[in-house]
C-alpha positions as CSV (number, residue, x, y, z in Angstrom):
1,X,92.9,-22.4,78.8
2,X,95.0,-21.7,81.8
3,X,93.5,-18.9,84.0
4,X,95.9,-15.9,83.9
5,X,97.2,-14.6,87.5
6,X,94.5,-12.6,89.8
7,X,97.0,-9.6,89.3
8,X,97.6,-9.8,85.2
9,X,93.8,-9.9,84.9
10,X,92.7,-6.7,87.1
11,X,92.8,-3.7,85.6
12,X,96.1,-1.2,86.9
13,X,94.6,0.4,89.3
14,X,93.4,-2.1,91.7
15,X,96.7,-4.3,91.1
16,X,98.8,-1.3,92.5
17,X,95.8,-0.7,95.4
18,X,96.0,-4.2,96.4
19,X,99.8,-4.0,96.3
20,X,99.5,-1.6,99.5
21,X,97.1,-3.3,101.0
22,X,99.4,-6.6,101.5
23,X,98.4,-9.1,98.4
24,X,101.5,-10.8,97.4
25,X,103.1,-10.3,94.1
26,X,102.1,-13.4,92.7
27,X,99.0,-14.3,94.8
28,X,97.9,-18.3,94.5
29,X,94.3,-18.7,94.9
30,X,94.5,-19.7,98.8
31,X,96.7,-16.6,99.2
32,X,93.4,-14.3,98.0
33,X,91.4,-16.4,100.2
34,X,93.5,-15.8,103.4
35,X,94.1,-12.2,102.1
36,X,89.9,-11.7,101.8
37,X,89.6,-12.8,105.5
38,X,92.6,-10.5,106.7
39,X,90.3,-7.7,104.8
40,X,87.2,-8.6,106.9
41,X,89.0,-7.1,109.9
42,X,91.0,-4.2,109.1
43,X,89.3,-1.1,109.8
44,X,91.5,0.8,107.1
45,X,89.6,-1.1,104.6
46,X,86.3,0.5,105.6
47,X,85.4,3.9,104.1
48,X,83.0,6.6,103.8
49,X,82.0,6.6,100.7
50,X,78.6,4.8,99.7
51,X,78.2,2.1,97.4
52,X,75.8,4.4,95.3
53,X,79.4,6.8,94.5
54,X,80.6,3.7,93.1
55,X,78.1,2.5,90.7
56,X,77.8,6.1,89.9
57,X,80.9,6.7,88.9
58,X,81.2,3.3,87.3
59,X,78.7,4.5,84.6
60,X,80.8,7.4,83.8
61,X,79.4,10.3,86.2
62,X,82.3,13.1,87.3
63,X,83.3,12.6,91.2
64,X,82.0,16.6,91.5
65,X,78.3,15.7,90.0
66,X,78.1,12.6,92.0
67,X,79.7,14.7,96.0
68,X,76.7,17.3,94.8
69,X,74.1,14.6,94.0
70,X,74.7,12.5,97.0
71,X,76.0,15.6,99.6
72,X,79.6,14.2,100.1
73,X,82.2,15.7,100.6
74,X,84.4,16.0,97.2
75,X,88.3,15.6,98.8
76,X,86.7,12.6,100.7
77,X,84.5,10.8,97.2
78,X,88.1,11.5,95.4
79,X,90.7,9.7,98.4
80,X,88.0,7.1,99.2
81,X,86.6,6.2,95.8
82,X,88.8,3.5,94.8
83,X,88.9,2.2,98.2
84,X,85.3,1.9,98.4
85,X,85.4,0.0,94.7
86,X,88.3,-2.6,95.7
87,X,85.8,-3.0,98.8
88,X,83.3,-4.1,96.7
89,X,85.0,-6.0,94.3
90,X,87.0,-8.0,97.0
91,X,84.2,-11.0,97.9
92,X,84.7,-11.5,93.5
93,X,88.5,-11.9,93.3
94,X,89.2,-15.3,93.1
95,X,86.4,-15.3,90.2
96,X,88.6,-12.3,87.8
97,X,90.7,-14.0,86.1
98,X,87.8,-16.0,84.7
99,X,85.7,-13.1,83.7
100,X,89.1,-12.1,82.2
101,X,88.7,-15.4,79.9
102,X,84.8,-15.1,79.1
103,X,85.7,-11.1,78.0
104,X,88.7,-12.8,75.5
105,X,86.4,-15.4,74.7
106,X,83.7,-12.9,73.5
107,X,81.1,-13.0,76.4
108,X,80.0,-9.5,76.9
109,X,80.0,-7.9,80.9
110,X,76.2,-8.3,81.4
111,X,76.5,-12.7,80.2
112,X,79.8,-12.9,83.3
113,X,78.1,-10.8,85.7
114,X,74.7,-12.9,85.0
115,X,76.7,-16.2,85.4
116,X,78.8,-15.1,88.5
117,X,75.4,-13.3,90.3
118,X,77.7,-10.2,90.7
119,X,76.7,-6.3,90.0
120,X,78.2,-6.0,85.7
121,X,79.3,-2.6,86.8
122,X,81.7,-4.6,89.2
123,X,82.8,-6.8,86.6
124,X,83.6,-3.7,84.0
125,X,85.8,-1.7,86.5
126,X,87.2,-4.9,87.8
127,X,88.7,-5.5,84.2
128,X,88.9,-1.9,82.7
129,X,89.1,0.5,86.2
130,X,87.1,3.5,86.2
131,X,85.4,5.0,82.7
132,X,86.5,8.5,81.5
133,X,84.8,11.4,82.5
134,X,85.7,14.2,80.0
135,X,82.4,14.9,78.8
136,X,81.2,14.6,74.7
137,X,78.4,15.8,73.3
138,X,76.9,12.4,73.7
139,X,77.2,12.1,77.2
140,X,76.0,15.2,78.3
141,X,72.9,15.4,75.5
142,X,70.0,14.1,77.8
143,X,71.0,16.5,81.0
144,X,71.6,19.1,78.5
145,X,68.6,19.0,77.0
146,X,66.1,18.9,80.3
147,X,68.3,21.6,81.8
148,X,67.7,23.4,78.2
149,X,63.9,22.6,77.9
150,X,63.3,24.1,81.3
151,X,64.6,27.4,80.2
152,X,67.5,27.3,81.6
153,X,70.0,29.7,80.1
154,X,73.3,28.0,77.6
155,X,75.9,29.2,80.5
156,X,74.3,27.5,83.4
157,X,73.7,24.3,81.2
158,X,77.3,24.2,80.0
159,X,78.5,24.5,84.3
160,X,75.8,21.4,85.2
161,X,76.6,19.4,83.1
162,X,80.6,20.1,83.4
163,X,81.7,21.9,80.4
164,X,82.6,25.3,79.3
165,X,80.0,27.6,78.0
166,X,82.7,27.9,75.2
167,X,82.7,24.4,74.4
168,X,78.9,24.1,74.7
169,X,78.2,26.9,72.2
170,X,81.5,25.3,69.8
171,X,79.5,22.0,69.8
172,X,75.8,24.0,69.4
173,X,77.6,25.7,66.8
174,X,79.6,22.8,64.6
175,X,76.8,20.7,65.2
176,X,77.7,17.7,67.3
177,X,75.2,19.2,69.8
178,X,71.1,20.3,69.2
179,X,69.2,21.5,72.2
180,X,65.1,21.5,71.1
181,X,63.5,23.0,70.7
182,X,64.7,26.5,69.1
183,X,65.2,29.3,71.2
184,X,64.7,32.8,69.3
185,X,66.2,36.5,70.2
186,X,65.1,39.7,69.9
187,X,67.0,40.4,66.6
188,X,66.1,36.7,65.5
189,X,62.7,37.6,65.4
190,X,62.6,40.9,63.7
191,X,64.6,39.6,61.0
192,X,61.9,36.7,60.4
193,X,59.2,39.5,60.5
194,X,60.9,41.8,58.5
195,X,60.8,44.4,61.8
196,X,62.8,47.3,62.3
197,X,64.5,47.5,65.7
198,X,61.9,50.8,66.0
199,X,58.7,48.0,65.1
200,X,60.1,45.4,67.1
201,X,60.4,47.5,70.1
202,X,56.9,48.8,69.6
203,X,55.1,45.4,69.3
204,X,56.6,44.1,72.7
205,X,55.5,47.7,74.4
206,X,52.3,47.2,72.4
207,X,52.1,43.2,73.7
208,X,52.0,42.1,69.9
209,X,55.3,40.2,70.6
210,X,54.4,38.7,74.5
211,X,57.0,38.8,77.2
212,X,59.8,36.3,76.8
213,X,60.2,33.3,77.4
214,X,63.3,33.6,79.1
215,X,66.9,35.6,78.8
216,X,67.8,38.9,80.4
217,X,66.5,41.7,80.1
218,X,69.3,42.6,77.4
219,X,69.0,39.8,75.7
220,X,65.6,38.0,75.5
221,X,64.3,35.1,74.0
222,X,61.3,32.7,72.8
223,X,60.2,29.7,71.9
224,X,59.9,28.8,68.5
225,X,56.4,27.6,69.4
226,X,55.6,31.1,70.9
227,X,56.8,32.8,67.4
228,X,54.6,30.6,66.0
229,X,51.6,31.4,67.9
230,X,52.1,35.0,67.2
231,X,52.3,34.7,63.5
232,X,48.8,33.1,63.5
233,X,47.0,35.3,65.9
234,X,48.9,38.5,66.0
235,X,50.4,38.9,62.4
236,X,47.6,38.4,59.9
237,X,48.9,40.7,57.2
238,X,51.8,39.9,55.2
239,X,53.8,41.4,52.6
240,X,52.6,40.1,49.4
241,X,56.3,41.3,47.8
242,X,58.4,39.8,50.9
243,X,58.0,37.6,54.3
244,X,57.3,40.9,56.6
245,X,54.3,40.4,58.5
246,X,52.6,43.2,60.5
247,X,49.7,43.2,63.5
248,X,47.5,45.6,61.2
249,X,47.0,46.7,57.4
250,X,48.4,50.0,58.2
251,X,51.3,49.1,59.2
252,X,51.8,46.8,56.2
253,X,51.1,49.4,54.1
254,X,53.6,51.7,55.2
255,X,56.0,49.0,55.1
256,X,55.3,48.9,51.3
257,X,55.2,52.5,50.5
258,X,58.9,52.4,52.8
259,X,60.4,49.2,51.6
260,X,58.6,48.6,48.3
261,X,58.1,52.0,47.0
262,X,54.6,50.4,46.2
């Protein structure tokens, strides 16, 4: 199979980059080869931006989450990311069009970048230019979920990981999205326990229901794990007509005579 031209099998992006940069229209193979060399020794070739922004972005990472991550500076990762990538993938270029052919033939990235001893994220934005970076419920679900685990609270987690809080709670809410484990409120609780808002307010004063485990002073929360702890040592008597559950018999009792009429 004839090898398609250098310029046919890079992706867009680096055809038009290597456009301005002086490779002809329809470079031969000794035409790369001279235009490599020319590359060696043009100082507007070199850049600031590390090699770590480019695999980085390469595996989908936003340019803000990777200038934060590695202390760049964000208009300089954006104007010198591409540059940075073409500098990387230049010593590979006479080599493209072939992994262009083992892609079509069925070979996957990591088999071409094995064979040709280059980095596969090289040969993947070589071919197919940078990965998208709107974020899915997929691709922020790990980050989500430590942020989440170490109490962090649904708005900050939805601005690190680069959403809206909107969006966040949407995907919480439709499903596509779980954070683990499961955060109660104030209100959530009572209604497990059968509490009135008067009750619940006089077990936390009381220390029945322990400080939360996170929120604002408006709106707390806790760990399902915590509820559950205070079921079994703090809430021994139960309802025998309904779920309520109460620190002492008294106070299931009156709950009864209230509630019940019993």
């Amino acid at each position: 199979m004839k090898l398609p031209n250098l310029l046919d099998a890079l992706d867009h992006r680096w055809r038009d980059l290597l456009g301005r940069h002086g490779m002809p229209v329809n470079p031969t193979t000794a035409q790369v080869v001279i235009w490599q060399a020319s590359r060696r020794r043009v100082s507007e070739y070199r850049d600031a931006v590390p090699d770590e922004a480019v695999r980085r972005r390469a595996a989908g990472q936003s340019t803000a989450r990777i200038a934060a991550d590695l202390d760049l500076n964000p208009s300089t990762l954006r104007h010198g990311l591409d540059l940075a990538a073409l500098r990387l993938i230049t010593p590979w270029l006479t080599d493209v069009p072939a992994w262009r052919i083992g892609r079509d033939d069925g070979h996957s990235d990591s088999e071409i970048a094995e064979l040709y001893e280059v980095p596969e994220h090289l040969v993947r934005i070589a071919l197919d230019g940078w990965p998208s970076t709107r974020p899915t419920p997929s691709s922020i679900e790990q980050e989500a979920l430590r942020l989440w685990r170490e109490g962090a609270e649904v708005t900050h987690v939805a601005t690190a990981v680069g959403v809206s809080t909107d969006q966040l709670r949407q995907w919480l809410r439709e499903g596509p999205l779980r954070l683990s484990p499961e955060r109660l409120s104030q209100g959530q609780v009572a209604e497990r326990f059968g509490w009135s808002k008067s009750l619940s307010r006089l077990y936390r004063l009381q220390g029945v229901l322990p400080a939360p485990d996170g929120g604002t002073r408006q709106n707390p929360w806790w760990w399902q794990s915590t509820i559950t702890r205070v079921a079994r040592t703090n809430l021994r008597y139960r309802c025998s007509q309904c779920r309520a559950r109460f620190s002492t018999a008294r106070g299931r009792s009156m709950h009864q005579t209230v509630m019940h009429r019993a």
